[in-house]
N, C-alpha and C positions, 0 to 999 in steps of 0.2 A: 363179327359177322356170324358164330356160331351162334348166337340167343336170336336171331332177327330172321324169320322166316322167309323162304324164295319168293313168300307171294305177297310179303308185307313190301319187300322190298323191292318189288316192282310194282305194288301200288304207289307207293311213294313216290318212285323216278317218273311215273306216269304223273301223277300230280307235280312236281315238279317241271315238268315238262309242258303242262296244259297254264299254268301259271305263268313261266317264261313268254309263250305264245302268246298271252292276254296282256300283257307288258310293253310284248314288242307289236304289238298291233297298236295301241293307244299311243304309244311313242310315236307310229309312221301316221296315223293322224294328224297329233300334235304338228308333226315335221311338215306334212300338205297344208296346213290352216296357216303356217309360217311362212312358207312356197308361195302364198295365195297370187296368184299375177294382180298385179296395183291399179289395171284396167279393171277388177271384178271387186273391188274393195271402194276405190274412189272414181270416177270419172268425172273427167275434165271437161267431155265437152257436153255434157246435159250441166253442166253449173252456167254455162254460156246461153243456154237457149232462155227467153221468156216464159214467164208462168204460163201457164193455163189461161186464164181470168183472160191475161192478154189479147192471145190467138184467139179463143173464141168471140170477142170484143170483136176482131180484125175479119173476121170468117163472117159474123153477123153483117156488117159495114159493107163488105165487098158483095152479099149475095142478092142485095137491092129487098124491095118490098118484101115483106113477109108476106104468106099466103094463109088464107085456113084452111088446114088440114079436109079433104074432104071425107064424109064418112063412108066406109065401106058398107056396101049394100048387104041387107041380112036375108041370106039364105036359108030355107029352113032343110036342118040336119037329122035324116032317121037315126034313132040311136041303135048303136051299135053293136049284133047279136053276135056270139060267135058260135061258130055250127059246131055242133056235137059230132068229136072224132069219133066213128065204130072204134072196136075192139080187133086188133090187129095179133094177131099168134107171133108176126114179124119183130112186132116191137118188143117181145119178151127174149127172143135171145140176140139180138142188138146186130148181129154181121154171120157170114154164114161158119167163118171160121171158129167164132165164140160157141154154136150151134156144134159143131163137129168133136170143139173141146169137152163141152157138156157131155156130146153122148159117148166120147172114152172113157170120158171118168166114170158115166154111171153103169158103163160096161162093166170095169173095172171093180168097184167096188160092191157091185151085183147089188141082190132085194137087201131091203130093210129085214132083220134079223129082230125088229124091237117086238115085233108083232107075233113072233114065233115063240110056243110053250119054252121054258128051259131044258134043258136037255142034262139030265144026269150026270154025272161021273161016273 
């Protein structure tokens, strides 16, 4: 323990530890996909019912004559402008409390200094 530094050897137990974790997650997977209820893997009773082909076969027969579709009448559609939002001062600081955080910190922090001469030692 003397040659193996405090911080090697807590990177290590941390790796160690982060590895375990990824083991035992993949394992509790594993153990749920095993668990699976035998209702969500196979069911019984859709192997009982008729195809498709069938029922719609059976749905056609029962609904009598077929009709033709009539066509829907054509409307004519203005195309679609969307109005030009103004410029809103509102929508730059979002809520009045995000407005109220803005101007502590710019209290806070006072003028921009970038613009000022250097100032000697």
């Amino acid at each position: 323990m003397k040659g193996i530094s405090s911080e090697l050897l807590l990177l290590l137990l941390f790796g160690a530890f982060m590895v375990f974790n990824i083991v035992m997650q993949r394992a509790a997977r594993k153990r749920q996909a095993q668990e699976a209820p035998p209702e969500l893997l196979a069911p019984d009773e859709f192997d009982a019912q008729p195809p498709a082909d069938e029922l719609l076969a059976q749905l056609a027969a029962s609904a009598g004559p077929a009709r033709a579709p009539r066509a829907a009448p054509v409307v004519p559609v203005a195309p679609v402008t969307r109005a030009r939002r103004r410029f809103s001062r509102q929508a730059l600081f979002g809520s009045r409390r995000a407005a109220q955080d803005a101007f502590v910190v710019a209290t806070i922090l006072g003028r921009c200094r970038a613009d000022q001469p250097h100032e000697p030692l």
